[in-house]
C-alpha positions in Angstrom: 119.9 90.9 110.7 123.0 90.9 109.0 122.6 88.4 105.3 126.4 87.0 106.1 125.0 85.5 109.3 123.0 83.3 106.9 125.1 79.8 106.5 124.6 76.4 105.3 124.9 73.5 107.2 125.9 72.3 110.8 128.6 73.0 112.8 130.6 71.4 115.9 128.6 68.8 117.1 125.3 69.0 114.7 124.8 65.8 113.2 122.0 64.8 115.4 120.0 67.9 114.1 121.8 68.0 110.7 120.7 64.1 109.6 116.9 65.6 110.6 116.8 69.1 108.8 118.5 67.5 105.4 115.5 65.0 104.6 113.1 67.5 106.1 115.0 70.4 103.7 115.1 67.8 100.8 111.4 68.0 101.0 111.0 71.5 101.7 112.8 72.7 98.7 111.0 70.3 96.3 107.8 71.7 97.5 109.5 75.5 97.3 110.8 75.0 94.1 107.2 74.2 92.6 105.3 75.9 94.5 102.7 73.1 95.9 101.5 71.4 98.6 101.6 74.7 100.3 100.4 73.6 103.6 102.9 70.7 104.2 105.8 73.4 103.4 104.7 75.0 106.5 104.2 72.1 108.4 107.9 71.2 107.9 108.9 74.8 107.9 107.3 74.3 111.4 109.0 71.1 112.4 112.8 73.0 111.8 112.0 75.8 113.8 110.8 73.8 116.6 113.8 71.1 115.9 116.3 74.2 116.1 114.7 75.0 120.1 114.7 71.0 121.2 117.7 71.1 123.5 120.5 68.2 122.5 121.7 66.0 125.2 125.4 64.6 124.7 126.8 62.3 126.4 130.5 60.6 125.7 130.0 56.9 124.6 129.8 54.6 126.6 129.3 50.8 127.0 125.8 50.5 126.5 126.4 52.4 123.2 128.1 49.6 121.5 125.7 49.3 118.7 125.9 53.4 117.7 129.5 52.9 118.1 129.3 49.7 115.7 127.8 52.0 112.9 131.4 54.3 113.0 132.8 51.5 111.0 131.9 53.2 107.9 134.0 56.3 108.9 137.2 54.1 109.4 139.1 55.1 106.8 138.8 58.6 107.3 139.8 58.2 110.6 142.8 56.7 109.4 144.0 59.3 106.9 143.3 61.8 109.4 145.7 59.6 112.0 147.9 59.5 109.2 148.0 63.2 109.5 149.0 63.6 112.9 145.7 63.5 114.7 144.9 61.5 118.0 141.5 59.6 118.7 139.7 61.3 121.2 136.6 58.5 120.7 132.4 59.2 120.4 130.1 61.9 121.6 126.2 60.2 121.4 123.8 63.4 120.7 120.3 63.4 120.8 117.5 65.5 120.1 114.2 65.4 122.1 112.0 62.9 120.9 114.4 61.9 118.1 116.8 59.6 117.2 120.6 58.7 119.0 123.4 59.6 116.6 127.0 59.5 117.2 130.0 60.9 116.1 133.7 60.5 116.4 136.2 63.0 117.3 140.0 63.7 116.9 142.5 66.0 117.9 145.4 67.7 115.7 148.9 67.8 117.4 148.8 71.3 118.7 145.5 70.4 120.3 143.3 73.4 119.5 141.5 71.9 115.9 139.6 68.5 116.4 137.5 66.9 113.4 134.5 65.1 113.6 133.2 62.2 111.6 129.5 61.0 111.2 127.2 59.6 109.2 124.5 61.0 107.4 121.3 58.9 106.6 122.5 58.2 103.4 125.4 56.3 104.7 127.5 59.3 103.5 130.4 59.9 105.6 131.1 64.2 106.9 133.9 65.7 107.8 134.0 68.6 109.5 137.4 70.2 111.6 136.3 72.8 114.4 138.4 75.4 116.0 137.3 78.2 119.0 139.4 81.5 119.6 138.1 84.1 121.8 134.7 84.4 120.5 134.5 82.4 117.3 134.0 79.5 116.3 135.4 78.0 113.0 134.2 75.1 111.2 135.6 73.9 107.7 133.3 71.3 105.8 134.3 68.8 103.5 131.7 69.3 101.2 128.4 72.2 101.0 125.1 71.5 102.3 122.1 72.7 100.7 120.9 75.1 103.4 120.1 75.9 107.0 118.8 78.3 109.2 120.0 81.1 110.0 123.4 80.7 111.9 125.0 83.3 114.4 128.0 86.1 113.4 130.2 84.1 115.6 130.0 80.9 113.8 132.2 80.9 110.9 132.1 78.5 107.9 133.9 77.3 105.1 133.5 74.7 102.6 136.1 72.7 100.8 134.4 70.2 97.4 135.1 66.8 98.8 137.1 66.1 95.8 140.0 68.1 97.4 142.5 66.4 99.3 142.4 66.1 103.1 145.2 68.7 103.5 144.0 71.1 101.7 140.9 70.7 103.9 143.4 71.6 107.0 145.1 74.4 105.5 142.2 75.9 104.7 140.9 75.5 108.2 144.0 76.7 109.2 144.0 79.8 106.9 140.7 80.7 108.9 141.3 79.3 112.6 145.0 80.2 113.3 144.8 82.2 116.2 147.2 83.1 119.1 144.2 82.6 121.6 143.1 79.7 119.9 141.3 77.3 122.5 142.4 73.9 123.6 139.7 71.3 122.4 142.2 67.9 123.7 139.8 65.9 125.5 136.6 64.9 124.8 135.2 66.7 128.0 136.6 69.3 125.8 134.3 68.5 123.2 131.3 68.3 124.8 132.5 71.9 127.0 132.3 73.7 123.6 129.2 72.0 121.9 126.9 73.0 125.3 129.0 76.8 125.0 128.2 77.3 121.7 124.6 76.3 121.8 124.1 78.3 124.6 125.0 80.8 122.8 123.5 80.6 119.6 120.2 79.8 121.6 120.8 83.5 123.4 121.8 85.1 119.9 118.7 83.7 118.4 116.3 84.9 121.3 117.6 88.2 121.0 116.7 88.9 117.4 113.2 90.3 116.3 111.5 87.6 115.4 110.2 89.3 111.7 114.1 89.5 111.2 114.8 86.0 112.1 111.8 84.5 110.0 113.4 86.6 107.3 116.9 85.3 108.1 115.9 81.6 108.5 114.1 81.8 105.0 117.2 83.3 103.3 118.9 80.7 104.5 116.9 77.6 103.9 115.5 79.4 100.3 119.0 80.3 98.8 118.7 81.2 95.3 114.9 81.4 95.6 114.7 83.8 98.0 114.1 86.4 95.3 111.7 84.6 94.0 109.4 83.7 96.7 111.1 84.6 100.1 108.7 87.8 100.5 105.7 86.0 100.1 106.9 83.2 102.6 107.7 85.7 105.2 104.2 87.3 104.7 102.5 83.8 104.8 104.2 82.8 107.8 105.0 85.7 110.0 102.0 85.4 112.6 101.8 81.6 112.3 105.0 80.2 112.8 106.6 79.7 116.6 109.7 82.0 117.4 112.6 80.1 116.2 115.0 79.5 118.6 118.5 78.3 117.9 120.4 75.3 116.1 123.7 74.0 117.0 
């Protein structure tokens, strides 16, 4: 398992997942961080892993999502600054997670077609920004802000993160810095959308499968532990190794 594989956050299309692993993780880390309540750790511990194999379904929104799409008024104004920089509204992709709750998120295009940015909401009311590219084999995501962590994500699947002080284009040009690629795919519709959220998970699901589980236990808890890792990641691992389902993947 390579460590650089090991990212924070969501990428294209994770907000339905996202909004669930951030209170769960908010937890988690508490509970890590003092050592305590050992046995609810692993219970939510558990209840990411299992999250991470519950497939998505996404649908683009329709009519009879008029109250999800009511809830987008709170990303309005970064939907205008990014219309103000050239991109086009593509409209809302409804995702949800077996068993869990419909979210929704909003989607543009930049002029050249082949970056789009997504706007949701997290349960805070906090607005994320997030601009997605694909080239070849890659996929590039550029966050307005750094999560806390995540599971382990896939060497395809490439992050960066941008303090949401910065202004919006410096967001872009350092998306652009990363993505800008001659093979860059077209993501202009929002069939395109969807095309390349189901690609990717399938994907990350098959990546995921084919690690050694010990390795991906490991990975996931480097990921979700950070700093602490050190500290406690070892003994996790032990703990957990023959009680804890094979993960399975996140996107």
């Amino acid at each position: 398992m390579n460590a650089g594989a090991i990212i924070v956050s969501g990428a294209v299309g994770a907000g339905v997942v996202y909004v669930w692993i951030w209170r769960r993780y908010r937890y988690l880390s508490a509970h890590w961080r003092h050592q305590r309540d050992m046995d609810k750790a692993e219970r939510v511990l558990r209840e990411l892993r299992e999250a991470a194999s519950a497939p998505i379904a996404r649908h683009i929104a329709g009519t009879g999502d008029a109250a999800l799409v009511a809830t987008l008024e709170a990303v309005r104004a970064d939907e205008g600054a990014l219309v103000a920089a050239g991109f086009t509204l593509l409209g809302d992709v409804v995702c949800q997670r077996a068993g869990g709750k419909a979210m929704i998120t909003r989607w543009l295009a930049d002029p050249s077609g082949t970056t789009c940015a997504e706007l949701g909401l997290r349960g805070e009311g906090n607005v994320w920004l997030v601009l997605h590219s694909a080239s070849g084999d890659n996929v590039y995501a550029t966050h307005r802000e750094q999560y806390p962590g995540s599971l382990a994500r896939p060497p395809f699947v490439h992050h960066r993160y941008v303090p949401p002080e910065r202004s919006l284009a410096e967001l872009i040009r350092h998306h652009a810095e990363a993505a800008r690629h001659d093979d860059a795919a077209s993501i202009a519709t929002l069939a395109d959308v969807v095309a390349q959220l189901e690609r990717t998970s399938s994907r990350t699901l098959a990546w995921r499968n084919a690690e050694p589980p010990d390795a991906l236990l490991d990975a996931d808890l480097r990921g979700l532990l950070g700093a602490n890792y050190d500290r406690i990641g070892k003994l996790w691992v032990h703990k957990l190794r023959d009680e804890l389902p094979r993960a399975t993947a996140r996107y």
